[in-house]
MMTF fields as JSON, N, C-alpha, C and O atoms, coordinates in Angstrom:
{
  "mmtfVersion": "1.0.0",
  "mmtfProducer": "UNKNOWN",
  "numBonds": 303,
  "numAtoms": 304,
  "numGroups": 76,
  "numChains": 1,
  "numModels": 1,
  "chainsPerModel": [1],
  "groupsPerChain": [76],
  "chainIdList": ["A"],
  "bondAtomList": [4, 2, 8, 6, 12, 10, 16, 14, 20, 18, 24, 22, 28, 26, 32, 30, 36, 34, 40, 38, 44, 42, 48, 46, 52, 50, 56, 54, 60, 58, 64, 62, 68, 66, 72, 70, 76, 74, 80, 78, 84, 82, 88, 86, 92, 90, 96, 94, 100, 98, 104, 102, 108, 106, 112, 110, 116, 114, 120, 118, 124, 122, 128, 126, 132, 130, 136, 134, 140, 138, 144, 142, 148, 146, 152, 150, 156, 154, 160, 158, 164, 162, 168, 166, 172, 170, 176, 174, 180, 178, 184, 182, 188, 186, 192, 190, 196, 194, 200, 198, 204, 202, 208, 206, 212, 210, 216, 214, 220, 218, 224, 222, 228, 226, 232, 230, 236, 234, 240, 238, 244, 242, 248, 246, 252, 250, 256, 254, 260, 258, 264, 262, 268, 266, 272, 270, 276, 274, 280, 278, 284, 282, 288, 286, 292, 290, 296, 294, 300, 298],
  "bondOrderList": [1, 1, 1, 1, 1, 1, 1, 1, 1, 1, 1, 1, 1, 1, 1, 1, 1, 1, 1, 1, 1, 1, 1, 1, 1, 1, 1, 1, 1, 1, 1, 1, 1, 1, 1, 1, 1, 1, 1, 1, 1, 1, 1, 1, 1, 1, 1, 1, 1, 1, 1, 1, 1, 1, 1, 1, 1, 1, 1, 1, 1, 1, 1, 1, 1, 1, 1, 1, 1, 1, 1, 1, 1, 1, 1],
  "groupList": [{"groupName": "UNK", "atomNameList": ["N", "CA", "C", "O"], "elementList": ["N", "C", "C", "O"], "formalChargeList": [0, 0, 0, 0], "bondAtomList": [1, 0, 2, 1, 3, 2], "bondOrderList": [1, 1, 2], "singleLetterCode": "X", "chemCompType": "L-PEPTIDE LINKING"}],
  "groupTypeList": [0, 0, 0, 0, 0, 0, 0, 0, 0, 0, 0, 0, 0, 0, 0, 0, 0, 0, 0, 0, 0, 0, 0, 0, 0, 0, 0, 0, 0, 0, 0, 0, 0, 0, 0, 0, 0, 0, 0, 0, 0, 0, 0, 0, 0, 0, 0, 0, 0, 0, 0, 0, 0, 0, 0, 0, 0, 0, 0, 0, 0, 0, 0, 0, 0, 0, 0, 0, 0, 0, 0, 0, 0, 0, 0, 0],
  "groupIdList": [1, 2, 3, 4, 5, 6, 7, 8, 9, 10, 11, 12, 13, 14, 15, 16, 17, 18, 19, 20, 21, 22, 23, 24, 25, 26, 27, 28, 29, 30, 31, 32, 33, 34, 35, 36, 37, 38, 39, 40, 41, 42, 43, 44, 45, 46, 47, 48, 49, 50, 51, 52, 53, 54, 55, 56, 57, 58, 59, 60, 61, 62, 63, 64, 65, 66, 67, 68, 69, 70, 71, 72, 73, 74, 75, 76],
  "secStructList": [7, 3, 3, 7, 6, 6, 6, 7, 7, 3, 3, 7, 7, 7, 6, 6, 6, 7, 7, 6, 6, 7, 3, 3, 3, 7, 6, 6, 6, 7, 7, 3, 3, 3, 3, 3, 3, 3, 6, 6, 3, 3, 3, 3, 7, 1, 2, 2, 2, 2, 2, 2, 2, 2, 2, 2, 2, 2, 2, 2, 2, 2, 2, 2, 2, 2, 2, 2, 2, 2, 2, 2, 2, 6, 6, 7],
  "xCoordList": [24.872, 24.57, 23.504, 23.519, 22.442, 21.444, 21.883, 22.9, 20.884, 20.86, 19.496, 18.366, 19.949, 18.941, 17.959, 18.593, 16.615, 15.794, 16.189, 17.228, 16.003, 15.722, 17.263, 17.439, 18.338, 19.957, 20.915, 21.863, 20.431, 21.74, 22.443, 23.344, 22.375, 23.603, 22.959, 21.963, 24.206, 24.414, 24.042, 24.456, 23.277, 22.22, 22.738, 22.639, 23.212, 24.034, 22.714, 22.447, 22.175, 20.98, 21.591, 22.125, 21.393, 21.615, 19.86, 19.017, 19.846, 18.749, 18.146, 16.965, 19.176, 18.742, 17.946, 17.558, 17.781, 17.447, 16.411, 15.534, 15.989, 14.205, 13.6, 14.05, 12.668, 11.252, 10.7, 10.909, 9.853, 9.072, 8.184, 7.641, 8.166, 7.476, 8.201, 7.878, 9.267, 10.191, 10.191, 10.269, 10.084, 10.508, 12.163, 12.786, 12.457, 14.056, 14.197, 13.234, 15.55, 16.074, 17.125, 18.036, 17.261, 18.571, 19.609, 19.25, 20.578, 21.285, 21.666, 21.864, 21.797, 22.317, 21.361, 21.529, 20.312, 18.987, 18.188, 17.439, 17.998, 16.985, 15.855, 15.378, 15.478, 14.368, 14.083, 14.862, 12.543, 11.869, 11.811, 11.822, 11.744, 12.413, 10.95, 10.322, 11.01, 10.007, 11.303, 12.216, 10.694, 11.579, 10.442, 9.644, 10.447, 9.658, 10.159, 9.028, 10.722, 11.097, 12.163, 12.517, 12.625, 13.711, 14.486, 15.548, 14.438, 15.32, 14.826, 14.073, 15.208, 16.524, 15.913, 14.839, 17.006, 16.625, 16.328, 17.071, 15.163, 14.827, 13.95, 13.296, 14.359, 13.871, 13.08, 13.212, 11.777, 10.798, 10.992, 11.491, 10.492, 10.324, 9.129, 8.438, 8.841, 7.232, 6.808, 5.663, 7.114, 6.278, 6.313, 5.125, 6.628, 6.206, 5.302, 4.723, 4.749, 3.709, 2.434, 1.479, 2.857, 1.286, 1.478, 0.601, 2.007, 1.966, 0.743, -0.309, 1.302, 0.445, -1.2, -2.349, -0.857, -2.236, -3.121, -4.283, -2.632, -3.232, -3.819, -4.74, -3.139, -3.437, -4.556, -5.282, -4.473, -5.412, -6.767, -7.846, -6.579, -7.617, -8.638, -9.868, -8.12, -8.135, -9.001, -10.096, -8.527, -9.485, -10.326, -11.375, -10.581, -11.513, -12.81, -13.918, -11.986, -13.379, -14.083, -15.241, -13.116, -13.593, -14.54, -15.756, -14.269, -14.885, -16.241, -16.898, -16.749, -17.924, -18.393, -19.585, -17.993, -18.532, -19.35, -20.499, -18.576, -19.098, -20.68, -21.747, -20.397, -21.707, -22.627, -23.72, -22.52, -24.014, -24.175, -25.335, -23.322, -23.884, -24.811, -25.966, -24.011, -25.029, -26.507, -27.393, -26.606, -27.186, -28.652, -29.749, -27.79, -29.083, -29.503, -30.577, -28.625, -29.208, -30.511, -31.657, -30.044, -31.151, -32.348, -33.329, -32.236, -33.654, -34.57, -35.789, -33.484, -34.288, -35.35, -36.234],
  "yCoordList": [-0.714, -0.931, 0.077, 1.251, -0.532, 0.304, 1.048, 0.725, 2.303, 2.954, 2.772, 3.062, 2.201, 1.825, 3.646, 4.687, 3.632, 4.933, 5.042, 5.69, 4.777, 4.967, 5.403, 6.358, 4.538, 4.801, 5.388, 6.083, 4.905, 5.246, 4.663, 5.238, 3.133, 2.183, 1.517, 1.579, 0.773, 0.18, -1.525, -2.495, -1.544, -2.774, -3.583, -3.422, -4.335, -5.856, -6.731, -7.915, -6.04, -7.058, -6.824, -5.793, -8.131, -8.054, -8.44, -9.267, -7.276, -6.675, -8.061, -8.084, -9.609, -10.463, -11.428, -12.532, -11.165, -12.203, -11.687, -12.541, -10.499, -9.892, -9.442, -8.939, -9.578, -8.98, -7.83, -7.76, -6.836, -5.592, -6.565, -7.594, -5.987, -6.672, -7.207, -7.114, -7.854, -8.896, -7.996, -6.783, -8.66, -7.713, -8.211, -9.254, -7.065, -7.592, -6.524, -5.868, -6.496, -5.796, -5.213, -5.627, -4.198, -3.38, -4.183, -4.307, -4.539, -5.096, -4.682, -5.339, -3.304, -1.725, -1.367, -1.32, -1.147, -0.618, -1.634, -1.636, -2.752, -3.279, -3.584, -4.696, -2.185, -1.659, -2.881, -3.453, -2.982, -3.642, -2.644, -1.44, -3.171, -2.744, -3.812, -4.858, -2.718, -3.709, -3.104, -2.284, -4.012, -3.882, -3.351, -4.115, -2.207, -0.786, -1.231, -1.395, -1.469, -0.952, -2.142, -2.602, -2.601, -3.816, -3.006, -3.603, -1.464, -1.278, 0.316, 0.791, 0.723, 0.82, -0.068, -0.198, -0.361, -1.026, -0.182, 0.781, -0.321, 0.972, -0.07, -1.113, 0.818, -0.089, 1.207, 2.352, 0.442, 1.592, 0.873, -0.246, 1.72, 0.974, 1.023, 1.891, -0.259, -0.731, 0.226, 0.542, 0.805, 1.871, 2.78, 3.056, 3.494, 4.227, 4.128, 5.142, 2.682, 2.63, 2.804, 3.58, 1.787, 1.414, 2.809, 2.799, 3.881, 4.977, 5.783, 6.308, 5.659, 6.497, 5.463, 5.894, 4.452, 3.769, 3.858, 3.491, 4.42, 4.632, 5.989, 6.418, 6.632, 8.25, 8.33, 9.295, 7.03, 7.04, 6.619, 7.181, 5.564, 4.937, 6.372, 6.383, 6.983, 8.367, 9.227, 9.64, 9.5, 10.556, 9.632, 10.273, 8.392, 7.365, 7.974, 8.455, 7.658, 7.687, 8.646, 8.538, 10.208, 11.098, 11.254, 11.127, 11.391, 11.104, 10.535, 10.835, 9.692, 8.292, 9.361, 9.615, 9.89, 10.59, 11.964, 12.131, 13.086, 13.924, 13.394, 14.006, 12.165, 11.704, 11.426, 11.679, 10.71, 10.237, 12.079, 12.43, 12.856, 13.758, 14.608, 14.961, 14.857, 15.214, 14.457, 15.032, 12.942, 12.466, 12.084, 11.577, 12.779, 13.04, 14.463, 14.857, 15.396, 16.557, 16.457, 16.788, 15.878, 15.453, 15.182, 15.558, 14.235, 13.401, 14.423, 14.361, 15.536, 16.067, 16.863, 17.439],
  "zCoordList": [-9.696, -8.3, -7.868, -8.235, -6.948, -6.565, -5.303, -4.688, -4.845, -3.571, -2.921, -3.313, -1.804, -0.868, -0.833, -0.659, -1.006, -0.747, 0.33, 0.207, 1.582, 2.661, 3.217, 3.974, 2.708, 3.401, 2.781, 3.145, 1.512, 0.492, 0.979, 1.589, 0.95, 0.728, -0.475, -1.196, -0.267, -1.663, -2.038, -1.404, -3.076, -2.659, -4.272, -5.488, -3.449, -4.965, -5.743, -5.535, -6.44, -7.233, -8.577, -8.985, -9.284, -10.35, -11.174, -10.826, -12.534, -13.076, -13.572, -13.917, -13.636, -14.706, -13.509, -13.888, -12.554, -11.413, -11.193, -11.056, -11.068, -10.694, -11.617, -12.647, -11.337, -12.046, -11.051, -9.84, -11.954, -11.02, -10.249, -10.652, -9.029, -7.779, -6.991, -5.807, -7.295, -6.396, -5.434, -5.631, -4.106, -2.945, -2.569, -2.77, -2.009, -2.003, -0.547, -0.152, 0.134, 1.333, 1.322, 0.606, 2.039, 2.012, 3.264, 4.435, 2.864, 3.924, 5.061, 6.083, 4.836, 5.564, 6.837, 8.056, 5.976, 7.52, 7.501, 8.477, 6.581, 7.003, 5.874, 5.644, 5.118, 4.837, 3.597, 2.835, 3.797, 2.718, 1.748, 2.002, 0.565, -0.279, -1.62, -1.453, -2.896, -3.695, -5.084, -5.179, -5.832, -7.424, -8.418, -8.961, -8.567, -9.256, -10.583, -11.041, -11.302, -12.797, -12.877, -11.791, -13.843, -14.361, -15.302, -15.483, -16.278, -17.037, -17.135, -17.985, -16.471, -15.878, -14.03, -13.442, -13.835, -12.217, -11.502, -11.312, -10.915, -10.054, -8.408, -8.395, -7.34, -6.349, -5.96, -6.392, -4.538, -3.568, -2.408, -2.286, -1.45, 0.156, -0.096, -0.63, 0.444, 0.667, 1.677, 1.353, 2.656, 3.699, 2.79, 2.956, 1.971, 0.951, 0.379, -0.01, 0.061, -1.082, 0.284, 0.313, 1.308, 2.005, 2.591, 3.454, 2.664, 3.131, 2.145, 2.511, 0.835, -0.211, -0.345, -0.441, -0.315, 0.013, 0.965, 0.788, 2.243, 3.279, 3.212, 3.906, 2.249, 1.987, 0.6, 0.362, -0.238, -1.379, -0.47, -0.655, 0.531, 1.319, 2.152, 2.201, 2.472, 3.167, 2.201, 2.581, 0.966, 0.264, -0.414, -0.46, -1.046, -0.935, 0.135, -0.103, 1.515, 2.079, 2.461, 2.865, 2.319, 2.432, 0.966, 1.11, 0.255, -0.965, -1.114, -2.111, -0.16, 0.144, 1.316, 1.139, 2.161, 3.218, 2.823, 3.233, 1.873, 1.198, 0.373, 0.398, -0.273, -0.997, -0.445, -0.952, 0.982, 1.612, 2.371, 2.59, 2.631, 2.962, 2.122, 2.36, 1.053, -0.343, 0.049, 0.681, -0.489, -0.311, 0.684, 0.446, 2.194, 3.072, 2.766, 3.22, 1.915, 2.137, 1.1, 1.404, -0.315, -1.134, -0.965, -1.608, 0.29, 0.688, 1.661, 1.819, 2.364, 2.848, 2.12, 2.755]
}
């Protein structure tokens, strides 16, 4: 039996019904919920991931911002 990340309740999936990706829900809080791993069963909350995506998106563009600055300094 799994533990919800977010509640620590207790989440009834059985390992032979999903595949990694399946999104699935915690019955308890609510929380969206994705299927990380099939063996051992492992679940994530999706605001977790688009959290770290929003944070990869973030040094991305800082990353693109540093370069055209380089970049105008070059040309000067």
């Amino acid at each position: 039996m799994l533990k919800c990340p977010k509640c620590g309740g207790a989440i009834d999936v059985d390992a032979e019904d999903v595949e990694e990706g399946d999104p699935i829900g915690c019955d308890e809080c609510g929380a969206d919920l994705r299927v990380a791993g099939v063996n051992p069963l492992e679940v994530e909350s999706t605001e977790d991931l688009e959290e770290e995506e929003e944070d990869d998106d973030d040094l991305l563009d800082d990353d693109e911002d540093e370069e055209e600055e380089e970049e105008d300094e070059d040309w000067k």
